[in-house]
C-alpha positions as a Markdown table, in Angstrom:
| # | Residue | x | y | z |
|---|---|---|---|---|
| 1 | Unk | -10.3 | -39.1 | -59.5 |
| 2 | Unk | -8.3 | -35.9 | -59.0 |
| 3 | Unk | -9.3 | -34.0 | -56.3 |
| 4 | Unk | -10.7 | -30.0 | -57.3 |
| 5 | Unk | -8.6 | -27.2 | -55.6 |
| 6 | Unk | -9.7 | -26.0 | -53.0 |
| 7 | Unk | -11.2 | -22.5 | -53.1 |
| 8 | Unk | -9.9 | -20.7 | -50.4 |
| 9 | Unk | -7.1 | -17.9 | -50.4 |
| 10 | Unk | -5.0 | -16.1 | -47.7 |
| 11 | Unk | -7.4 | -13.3 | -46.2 |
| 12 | Unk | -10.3 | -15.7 | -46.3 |
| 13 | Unk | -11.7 | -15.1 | -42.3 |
| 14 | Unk | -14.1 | -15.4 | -39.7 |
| 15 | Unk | -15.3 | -13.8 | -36.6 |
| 16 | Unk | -16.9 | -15.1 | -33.9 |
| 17 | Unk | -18.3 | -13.6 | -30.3 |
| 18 | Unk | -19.4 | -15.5 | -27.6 |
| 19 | Unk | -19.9 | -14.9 | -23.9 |
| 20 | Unk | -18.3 | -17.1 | -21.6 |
| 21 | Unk | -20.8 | -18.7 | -19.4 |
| 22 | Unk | -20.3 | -21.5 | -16.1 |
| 23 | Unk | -20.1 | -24.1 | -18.2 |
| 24 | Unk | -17.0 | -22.4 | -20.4 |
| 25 | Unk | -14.7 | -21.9 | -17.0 |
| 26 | Unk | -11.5 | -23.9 | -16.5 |
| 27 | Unk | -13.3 | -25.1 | -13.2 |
| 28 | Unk | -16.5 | -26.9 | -15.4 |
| 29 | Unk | -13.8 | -28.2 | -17.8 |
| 30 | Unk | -11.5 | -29.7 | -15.4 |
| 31 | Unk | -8.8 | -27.2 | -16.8 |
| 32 | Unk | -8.2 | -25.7 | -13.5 |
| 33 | Unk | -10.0 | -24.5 | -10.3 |
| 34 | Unk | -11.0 | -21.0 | -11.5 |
| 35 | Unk | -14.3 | -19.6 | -12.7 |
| 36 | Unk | -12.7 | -17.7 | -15.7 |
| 37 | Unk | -12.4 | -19.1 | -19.4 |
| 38 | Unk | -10.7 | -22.3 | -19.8 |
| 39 | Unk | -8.0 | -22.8 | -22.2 |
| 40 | Unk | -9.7 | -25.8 | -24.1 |
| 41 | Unk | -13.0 | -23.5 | -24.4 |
| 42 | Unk | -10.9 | -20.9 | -25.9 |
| 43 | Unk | -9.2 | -23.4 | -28.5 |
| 44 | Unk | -12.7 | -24.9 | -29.1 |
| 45 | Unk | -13.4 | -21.2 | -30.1 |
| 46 | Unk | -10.5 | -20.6 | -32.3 |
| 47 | Unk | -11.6 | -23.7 | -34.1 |
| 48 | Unk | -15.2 | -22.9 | -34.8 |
| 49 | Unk | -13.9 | -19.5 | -36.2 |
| 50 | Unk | -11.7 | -21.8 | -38.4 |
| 51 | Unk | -14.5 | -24.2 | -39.7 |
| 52 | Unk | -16.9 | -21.3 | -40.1 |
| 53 | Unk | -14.4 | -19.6 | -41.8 |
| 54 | Unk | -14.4 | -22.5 | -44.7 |
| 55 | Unk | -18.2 | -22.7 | -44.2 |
| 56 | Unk | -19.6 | -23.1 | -47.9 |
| 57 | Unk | -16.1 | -22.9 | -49.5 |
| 58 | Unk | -15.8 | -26.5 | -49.7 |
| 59 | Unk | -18.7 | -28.1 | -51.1 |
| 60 | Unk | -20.8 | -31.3 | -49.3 |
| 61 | Unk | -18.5 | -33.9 | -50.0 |
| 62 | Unk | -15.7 | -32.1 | -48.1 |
| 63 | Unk | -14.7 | -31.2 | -44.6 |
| 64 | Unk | -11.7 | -29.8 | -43.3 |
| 65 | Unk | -10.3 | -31.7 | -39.8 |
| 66 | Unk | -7.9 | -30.0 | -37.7 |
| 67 | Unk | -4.4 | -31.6 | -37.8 |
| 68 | Unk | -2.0 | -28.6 | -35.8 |
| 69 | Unk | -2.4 | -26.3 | -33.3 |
| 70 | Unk | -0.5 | -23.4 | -31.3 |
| 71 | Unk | -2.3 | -21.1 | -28.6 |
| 72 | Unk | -1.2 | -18.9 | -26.1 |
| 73 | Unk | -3.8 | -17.9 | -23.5 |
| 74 | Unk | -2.9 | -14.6 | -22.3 |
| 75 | Unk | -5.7 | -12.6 | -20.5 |
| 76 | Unk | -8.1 | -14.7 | -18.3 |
| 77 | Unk | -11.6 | -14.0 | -19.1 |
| 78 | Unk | -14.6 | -13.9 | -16.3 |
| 79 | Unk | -18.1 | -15.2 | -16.3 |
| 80 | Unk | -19.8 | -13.0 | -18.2 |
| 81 | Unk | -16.6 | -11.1 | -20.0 |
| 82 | Unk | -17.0 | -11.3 | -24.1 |
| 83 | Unk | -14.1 | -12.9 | -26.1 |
| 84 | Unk | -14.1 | -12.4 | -30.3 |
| 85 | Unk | -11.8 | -14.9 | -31.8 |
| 86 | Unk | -11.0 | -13.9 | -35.6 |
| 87 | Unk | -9.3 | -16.5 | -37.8 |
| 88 | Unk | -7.9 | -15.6 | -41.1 |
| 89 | Unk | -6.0 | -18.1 | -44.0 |
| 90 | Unk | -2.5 | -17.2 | -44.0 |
| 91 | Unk | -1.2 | -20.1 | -46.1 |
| 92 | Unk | -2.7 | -22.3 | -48.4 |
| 93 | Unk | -0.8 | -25.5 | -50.1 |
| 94 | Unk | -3.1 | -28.1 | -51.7 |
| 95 | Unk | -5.6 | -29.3 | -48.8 |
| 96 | Unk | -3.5 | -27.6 | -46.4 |
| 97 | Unk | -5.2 | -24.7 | -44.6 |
| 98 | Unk | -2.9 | -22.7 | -42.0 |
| 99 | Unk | -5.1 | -19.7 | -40.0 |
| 100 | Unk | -3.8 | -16.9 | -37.6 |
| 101 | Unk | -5.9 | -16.8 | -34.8 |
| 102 | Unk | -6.6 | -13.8 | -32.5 |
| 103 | Unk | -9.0 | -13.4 | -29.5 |
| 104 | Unk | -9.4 | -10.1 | -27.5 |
| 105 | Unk | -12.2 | -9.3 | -24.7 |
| 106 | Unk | -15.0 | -6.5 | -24.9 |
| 107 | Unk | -11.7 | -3.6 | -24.7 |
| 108 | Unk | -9.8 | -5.6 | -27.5 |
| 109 | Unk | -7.4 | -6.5 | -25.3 |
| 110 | Unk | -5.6 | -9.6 | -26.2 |
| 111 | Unk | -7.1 | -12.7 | -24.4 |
| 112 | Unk | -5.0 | -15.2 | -27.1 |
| 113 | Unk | -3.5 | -15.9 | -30.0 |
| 114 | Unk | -2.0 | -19.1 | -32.3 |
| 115 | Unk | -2.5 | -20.5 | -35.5 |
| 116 | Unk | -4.2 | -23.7 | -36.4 |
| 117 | Unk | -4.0 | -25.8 | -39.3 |
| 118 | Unk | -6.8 | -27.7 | -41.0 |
| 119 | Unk | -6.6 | -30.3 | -43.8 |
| 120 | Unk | -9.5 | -30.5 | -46.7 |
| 121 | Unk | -10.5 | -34.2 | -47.0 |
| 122 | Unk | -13.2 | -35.8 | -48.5 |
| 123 | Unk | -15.8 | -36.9 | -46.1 |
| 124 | Unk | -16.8 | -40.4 | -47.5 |
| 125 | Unk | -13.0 | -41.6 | -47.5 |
| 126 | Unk | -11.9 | -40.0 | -44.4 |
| 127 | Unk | -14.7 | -41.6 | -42.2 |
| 128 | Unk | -13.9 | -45.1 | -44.3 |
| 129 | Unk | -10.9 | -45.4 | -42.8 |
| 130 | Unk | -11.7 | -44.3 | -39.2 |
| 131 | Unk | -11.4 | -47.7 | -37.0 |
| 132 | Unk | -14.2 | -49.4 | -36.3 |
| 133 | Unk | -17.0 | -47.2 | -38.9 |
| 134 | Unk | -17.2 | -49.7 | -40.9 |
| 135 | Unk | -18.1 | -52.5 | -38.5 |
């Protein structure tokens, strides 16, 4: 059965605030030894802007999963500090889904930036052939 195209276009985006608390610090992560935002937090951001950027786009028997990423962390971020992370399609080819990512702090200063890619799949067969689901 042929899969439908996906309905997603370049400009399709998100946004996404969040303030960065203890628990987001490259110290709590293991990332490093200082209280400001840790570089996995941040990624972990960029991706939820990307998923919630395909929220309701895809229908319930699909997902997207995250397959490539590039991120520079540029501005450290303290406890407290604000970070928005916007993602936005900038390519789309079949069930490939490429996004420019952007963070900036409370004073849009530029905290990051990268792009990620995510890959449409259907849920049922993807988590078939995950090792060991099936046993």
């Amino acid at each position: 059965m042929p899969q439908q195209p996906i309905p997603v276009s370049p400009g399709t985006h998100a946004e996404l605030t969040h303030t960065v608390a203890d628990a987001d610090t490259a110290a709590a992560i293991g990332s490093g030894d200082l209280a400001v935002l840790g570089t996995p937090r941040l990624l972990a951001l960029a991706e939820a802007a990307t998923v919630q950027a395909l929220d309701g786009l895809l229908g319930p028997d699909r997902t997207s999963v995250g397959t490539r990423v590039s991120l520079e962390h540029l501005l450290a971020t303290p406890v407290g500090g604000t970070v928005t992370v916007r993602a936005e399609v900038v390519y789309v080819d079949g069930r490939l889904v490429r996004f420019a990512v952007v963070a900036e702090d409370a004073a849009r200063r530029l905290v990051g930036r990268g792009e990620l890619t995510r890959v449409v799949v259907d849920r049922e067969r993807f988590l078939a052939r995950v090792p060991g689901s099936g046993d």
